[in-house]
ROZA-781214 format. One record per atom (N, C-alpha, C): residue in one letter; x, y, z. Coordinates in pm, whole numbers, plus 50000, padded with zeros to 5 digits. Layout:
BEGIN
AXYZ ...
***
This chain:
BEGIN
X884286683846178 X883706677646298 X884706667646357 X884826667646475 X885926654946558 X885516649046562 X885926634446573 X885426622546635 X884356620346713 X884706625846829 X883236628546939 X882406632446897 X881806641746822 X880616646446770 X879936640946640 X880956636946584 X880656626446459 X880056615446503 X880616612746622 X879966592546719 X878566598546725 X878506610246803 X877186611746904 X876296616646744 X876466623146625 X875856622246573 X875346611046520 X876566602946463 X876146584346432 X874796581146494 X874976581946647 X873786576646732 X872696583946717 X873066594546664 X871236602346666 X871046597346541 X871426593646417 X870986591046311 X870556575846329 X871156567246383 X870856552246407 X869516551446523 X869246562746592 X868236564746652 X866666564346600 X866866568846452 X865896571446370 X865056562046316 X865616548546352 X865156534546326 X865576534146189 X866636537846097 X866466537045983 X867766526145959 X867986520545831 X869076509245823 X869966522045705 X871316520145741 X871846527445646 X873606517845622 X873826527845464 X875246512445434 X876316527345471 X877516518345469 X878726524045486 X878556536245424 X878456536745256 X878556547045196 X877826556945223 X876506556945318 X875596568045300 X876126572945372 X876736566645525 X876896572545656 X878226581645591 X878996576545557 X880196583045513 X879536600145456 X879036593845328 X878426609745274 X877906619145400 X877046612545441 X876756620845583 X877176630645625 X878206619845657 X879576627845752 X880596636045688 X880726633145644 X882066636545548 X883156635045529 X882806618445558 X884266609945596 X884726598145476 X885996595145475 X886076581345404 X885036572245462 X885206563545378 X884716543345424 X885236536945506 X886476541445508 X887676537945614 X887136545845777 X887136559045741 X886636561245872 X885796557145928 X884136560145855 X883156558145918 X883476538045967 X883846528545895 X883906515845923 X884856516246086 X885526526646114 X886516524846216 X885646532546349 X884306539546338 X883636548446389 X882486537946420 X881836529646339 X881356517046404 X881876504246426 X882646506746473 X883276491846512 X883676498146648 X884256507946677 X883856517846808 X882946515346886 X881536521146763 X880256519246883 X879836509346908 X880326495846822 X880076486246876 X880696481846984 X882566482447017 X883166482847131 X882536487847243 X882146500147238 X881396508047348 X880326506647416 X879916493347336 X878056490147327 X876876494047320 X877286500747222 X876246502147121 X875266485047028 X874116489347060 X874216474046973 X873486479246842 X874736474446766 X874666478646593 X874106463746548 X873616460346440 X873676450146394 X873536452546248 X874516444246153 X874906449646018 X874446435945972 X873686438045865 X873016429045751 X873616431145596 X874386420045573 X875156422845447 X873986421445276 X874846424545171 X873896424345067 X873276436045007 X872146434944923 X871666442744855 X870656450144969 X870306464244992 X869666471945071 X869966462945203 X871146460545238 X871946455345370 X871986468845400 X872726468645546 X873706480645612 X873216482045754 X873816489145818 X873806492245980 X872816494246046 X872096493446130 X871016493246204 X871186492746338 X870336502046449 X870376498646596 X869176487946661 X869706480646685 X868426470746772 X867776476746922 X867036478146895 X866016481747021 X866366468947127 X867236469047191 X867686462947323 X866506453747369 X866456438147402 X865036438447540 X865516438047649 X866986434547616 X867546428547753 X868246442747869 X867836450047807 X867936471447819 X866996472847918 X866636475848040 X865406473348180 X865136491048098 X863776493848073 X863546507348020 X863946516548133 X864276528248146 X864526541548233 X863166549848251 X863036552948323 X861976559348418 X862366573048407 X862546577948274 X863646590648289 X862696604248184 X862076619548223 X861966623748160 X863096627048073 X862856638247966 X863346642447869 X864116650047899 X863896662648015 X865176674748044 X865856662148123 X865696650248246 X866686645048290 X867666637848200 X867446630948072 X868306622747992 X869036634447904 X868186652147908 X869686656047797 X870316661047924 X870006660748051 X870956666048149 X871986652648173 X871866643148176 X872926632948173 X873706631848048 X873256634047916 X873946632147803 X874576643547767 X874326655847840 X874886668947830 X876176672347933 X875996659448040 X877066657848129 X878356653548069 X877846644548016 X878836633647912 X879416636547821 X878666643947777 X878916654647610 X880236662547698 X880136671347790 X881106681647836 X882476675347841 X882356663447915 X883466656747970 X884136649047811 X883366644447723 X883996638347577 X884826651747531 X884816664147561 X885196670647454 X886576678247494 X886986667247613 X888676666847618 X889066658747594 X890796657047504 X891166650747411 X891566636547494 X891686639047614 X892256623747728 X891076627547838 X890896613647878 X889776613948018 X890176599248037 X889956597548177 X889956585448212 X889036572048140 X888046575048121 X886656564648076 X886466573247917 X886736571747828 X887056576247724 X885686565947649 X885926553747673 X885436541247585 X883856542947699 X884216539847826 X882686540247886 X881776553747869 X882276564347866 X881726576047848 X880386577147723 X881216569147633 X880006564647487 X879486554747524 X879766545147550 X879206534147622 X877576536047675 X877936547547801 X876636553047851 X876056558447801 X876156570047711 X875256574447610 X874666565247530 X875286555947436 X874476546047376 X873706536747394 X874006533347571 X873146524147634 X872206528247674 X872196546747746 X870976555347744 X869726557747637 X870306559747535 X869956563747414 X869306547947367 X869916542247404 X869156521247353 X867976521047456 X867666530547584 X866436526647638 X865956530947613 X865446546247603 X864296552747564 X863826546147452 X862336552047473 X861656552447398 X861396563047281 X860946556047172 X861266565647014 X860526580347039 X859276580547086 X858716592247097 X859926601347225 X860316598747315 X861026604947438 X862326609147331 X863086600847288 X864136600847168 X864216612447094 X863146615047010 X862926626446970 X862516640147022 X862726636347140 X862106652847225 X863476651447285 X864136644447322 X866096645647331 X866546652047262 X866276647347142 X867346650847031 X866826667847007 X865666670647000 X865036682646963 X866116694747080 X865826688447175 X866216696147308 X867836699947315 X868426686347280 X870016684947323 X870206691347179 X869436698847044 X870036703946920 X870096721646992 X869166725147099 X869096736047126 X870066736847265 X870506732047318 X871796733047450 X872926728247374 X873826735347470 X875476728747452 X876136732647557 X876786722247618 X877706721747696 X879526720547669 X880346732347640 X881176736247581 X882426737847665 X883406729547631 X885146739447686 X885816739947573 X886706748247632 X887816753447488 X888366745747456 X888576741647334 X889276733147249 X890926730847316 X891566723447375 X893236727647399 X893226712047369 X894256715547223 X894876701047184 X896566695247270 X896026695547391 X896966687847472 X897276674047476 X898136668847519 X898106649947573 X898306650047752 X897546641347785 X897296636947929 X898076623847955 X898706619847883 X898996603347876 X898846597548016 X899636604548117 X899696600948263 X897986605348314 X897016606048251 X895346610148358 X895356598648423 X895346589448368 X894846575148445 X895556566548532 X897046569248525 X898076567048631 X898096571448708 X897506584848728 X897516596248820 X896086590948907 X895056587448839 X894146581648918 X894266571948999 X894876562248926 X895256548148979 X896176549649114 X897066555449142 X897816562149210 X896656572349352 X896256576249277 X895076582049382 X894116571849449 X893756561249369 X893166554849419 X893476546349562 X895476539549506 X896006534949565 X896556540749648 X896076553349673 X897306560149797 X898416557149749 X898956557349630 X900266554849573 X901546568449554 X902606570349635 X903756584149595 X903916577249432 X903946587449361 X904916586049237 X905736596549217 X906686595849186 X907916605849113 X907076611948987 X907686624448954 X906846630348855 X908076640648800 X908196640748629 X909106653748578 X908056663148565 X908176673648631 X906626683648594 X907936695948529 X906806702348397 X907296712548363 X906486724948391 X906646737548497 X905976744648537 X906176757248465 X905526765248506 X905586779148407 X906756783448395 X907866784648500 X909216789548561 X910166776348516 X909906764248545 X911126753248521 X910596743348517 X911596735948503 X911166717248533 X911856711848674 X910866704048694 X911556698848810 X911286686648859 X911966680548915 X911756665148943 X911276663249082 X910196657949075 X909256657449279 X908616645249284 X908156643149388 X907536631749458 X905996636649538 X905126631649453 X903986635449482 X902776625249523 X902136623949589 X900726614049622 X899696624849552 X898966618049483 X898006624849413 X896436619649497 X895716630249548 X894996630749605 X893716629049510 X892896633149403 X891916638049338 X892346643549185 X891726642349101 X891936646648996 X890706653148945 X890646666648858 X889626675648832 X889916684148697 X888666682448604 X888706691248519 X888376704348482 X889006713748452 X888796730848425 X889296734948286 X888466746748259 X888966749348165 X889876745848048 X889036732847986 X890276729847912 X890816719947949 X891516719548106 X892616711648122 X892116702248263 X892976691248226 X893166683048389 X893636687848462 X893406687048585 X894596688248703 X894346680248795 X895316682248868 X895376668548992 X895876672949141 X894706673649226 X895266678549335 X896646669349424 X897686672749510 X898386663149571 X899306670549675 X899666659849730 X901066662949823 X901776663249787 X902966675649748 X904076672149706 X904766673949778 X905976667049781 X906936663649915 X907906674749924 X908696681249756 X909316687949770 X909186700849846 X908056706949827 X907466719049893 X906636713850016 X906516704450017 X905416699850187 X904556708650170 X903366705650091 X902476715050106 X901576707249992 X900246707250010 X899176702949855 X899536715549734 X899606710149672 X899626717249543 X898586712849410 X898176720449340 X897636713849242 X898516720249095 X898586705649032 X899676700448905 X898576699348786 X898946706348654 X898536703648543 X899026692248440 X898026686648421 X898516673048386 X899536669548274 X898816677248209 X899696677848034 X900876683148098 X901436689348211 X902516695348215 X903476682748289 X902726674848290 X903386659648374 X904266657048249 X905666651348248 X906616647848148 X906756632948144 X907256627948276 X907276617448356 X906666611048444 X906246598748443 X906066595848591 X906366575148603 X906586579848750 X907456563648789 X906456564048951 X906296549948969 X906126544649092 X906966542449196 X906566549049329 X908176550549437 X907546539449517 X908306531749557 X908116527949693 X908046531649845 X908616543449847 X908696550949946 X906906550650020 X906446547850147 X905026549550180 X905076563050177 X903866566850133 X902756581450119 X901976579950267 X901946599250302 X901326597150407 X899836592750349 X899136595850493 X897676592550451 X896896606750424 X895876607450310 X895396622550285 X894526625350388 X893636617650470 X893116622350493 X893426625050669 X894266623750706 X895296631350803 X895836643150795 X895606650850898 X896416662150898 X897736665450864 X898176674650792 X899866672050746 X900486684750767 X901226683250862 X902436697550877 X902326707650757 X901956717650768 X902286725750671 X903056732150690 X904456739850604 X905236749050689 X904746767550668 X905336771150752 X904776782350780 X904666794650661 X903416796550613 X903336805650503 X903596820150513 X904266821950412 X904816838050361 X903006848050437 X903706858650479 X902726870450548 X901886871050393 X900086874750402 X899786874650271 X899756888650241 X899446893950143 X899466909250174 X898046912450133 X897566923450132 X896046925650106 X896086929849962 X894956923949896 X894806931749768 X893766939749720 X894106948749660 X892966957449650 X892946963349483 X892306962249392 X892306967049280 X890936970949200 X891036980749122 X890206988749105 X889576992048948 X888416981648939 X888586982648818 X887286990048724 X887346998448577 X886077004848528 X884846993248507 X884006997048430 X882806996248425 X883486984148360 X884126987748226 X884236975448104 X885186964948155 X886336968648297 X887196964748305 X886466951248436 X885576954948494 X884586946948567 X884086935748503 X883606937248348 X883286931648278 X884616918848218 X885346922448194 X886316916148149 X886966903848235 X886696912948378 X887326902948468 X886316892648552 X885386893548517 X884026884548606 X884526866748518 X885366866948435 X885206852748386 X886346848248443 X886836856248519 X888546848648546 X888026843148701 X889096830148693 X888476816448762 X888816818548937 X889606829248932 X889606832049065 X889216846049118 X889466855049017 X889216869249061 X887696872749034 X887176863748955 X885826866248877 X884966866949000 X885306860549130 X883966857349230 X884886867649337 X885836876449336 X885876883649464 X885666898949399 X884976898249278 X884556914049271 X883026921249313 X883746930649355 X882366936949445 X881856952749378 X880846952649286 X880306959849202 X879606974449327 X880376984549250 X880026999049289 X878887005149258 X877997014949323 X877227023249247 X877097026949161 X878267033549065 X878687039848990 X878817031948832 X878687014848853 X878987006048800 X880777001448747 X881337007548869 X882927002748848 X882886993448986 X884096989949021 X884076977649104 X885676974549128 X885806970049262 X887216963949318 X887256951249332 X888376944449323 X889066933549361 X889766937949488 X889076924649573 X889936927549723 X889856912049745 X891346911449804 X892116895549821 X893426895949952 X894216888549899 X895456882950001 X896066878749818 X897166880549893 X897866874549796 X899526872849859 X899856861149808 X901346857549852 X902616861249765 X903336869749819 X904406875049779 X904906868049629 X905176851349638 X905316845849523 X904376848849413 X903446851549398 X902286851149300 X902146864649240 X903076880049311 X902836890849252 X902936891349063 X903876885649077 X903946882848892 X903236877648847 X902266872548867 X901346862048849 X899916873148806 X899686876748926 X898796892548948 X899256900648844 X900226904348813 X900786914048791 X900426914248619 X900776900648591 X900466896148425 X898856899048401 X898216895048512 X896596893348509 X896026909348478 X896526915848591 X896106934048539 X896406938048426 X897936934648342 X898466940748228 X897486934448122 X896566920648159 X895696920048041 X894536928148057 X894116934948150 X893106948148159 X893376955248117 X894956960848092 X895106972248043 X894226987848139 X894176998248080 X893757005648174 X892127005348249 X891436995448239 X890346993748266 X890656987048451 X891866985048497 X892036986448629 X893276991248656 X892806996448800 X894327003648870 X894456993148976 X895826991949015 X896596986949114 X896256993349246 X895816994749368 X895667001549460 X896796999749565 X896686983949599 X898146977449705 X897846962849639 X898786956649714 X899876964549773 X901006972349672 X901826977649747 X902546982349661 X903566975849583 X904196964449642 X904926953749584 X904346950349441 X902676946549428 X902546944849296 X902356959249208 X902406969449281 X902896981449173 X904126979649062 X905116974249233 X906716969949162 X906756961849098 X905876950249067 X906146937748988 X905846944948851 X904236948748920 X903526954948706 X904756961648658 X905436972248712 X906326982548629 X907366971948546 X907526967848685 X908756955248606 X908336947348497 X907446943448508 X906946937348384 X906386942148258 X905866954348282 X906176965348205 X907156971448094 X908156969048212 X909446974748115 X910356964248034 X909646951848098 X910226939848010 X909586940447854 X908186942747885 X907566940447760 X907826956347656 X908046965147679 X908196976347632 X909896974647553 X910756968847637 X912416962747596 X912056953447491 X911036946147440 X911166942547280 X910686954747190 X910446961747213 X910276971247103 X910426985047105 X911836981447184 X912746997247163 X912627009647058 X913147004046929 X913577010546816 X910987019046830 X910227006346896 X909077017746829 X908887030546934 X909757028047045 X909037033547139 X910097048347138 X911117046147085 X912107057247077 X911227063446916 X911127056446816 X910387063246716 X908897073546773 X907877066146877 X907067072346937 X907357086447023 X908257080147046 X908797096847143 X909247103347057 X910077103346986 X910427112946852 X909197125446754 X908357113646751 X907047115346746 X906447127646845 X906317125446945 X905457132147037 X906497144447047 X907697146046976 X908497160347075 X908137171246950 X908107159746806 X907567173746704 X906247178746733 X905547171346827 X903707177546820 X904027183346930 
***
């Protein structure tokens, strides 16, 4: 269990009105003494209000708040707020890291014991889930601060293709799958782009003034898009409904097969091109034809690590 889920369990157990010592919570969990002691001193940072009574049948306890104004809140609304919170804890950097528990425990300090337990019943049967990616964000909150301030900063970004050194105003910052990103202007390309955070290396404060975002900004003139059209089976429909951009432009057939139809910019055929080769034959390429030329190409890249099987395969196929 991580950290995060170990806290939010802490609080459902301190919920229970019960007093418990270091050692039990530890057993609990399945942590040292060391930990769990470093896990409430947390929720006390966060405000939680713990209150620890030393001695014989001493140990940890939550105080029922008065100075807490009660919430006016059914039961699906408090696990829909703590299920909000829950989503956003279970990336490894966020801006409000410390307030994020904060609010849960100050939530969780108003209700009432009977409401408490129809939470906990409820929030044991939902989950609000992203994929685990053990990244670092170090720059999330600079990047905000910077947004906030209408601030340019210099940035080393390492992108799929290279690294490169730019000057960006960061407009908004947003979480997906997994990861941060941060919408912005970047100067080098004159154009908004959106930057993955963990892929941030560097970053410095420019003096240089940033335009203003919410002004119109020259864009320069974009590459012709080309049309896309792709064609995919029954299972191959299936496969692709979760992908974050193609998932919402497929348009399901009679037959239960289905196309992808788009635009797409010349730069991005490789991009496409990687995306079909994870379908494998469950879609065809229709146009343009350029990403015909990319797939082959990429194709024959991946087929060039494993020469010696593919000459053994043909060898193969001339005795049958």
């Amino acid at each position: 269990m991580n950290r995060t889920g170990r806290l939010l369990e802490l609080l459902a157990l301190f919920h229970t009105g019960k007093t418990f010592s270091v050692a039990d919570l530890a057993d609990t969990l399945s942590v040292s003494k060391r930990t769990m002691l470093r896990d409430l001193h947390f929720l006390s940072e966060a405000g939680a209000p713990l209150q620890a009574s030393p001695g014989p049948g001493g140990g940890y306890r939550l105080i029922r708040s008065h100075s807490l104004a009660p919430l006016a809140l059914t039961t699906e609304e408090a696990v829909a707020l703590i299920l909000s919170y829950e989503a956003l804890l279970s990336y490894t950097d966020k801006p409000f890291a410390k307030e994020n528990l904060s609010v849960i425990a100050k939530l969780l300090a108003s209700l009432s014991t009977d409401t408490l337990e129809k939470v906990e019943q409820l929030r044991q049967k939902l989950r609000v889930t992203n994929p685990s990616r053990r990244v670092d964000t170090p720059f999330l909150r600079p990047l905000l601060d910077a947004a906030l301030s209408r601030q340019a900063v210099e940035v080393e970004y390492d992108s799929l293709n290279r690294k490169s050194t730019r000057i960006i105003q960061p407009d908004y910052l947003y979480a997906f799958d997994g990861y941060w990103y941060c919408k912005c202007f970047c100067f080098l390309r004159q154009c908004t782009v959106k930057l993955r955070v963990d892929r941030i290396q560097a970053m410095t404060i420019v003096d240089a003034p940033a335009p203003a975002l919410d002004l119109p900004v020259a864009q320069p003139e974009e590459p012709e898009l080309l049309p896309l059209r792709i064609r995919l089976t029954r299972k191959g429909c299936k496969l692709a409904e979760s992908h974050h951009q193609f998932g919402n432009r497929i348009s399901l057939l009679a037959d239960g097969s289905a196309l992808i139809t788009d635009t797409v910019a010349p730069s991005e055929l490789d991009w496409v091109a990687r995306f079909v080769l994870g379908l494998g034959r469950e879609a065809t390429v229709e146009s343009p034809a350029a990403l015909i030329v990319s797939l082959r190409r990429e194709m024959d890249a991946v087929i060039a690590f494993y020469p010696d099987t593919v000459q053994a395969q043909a060898e193969h196929n001339k005795k049958w």
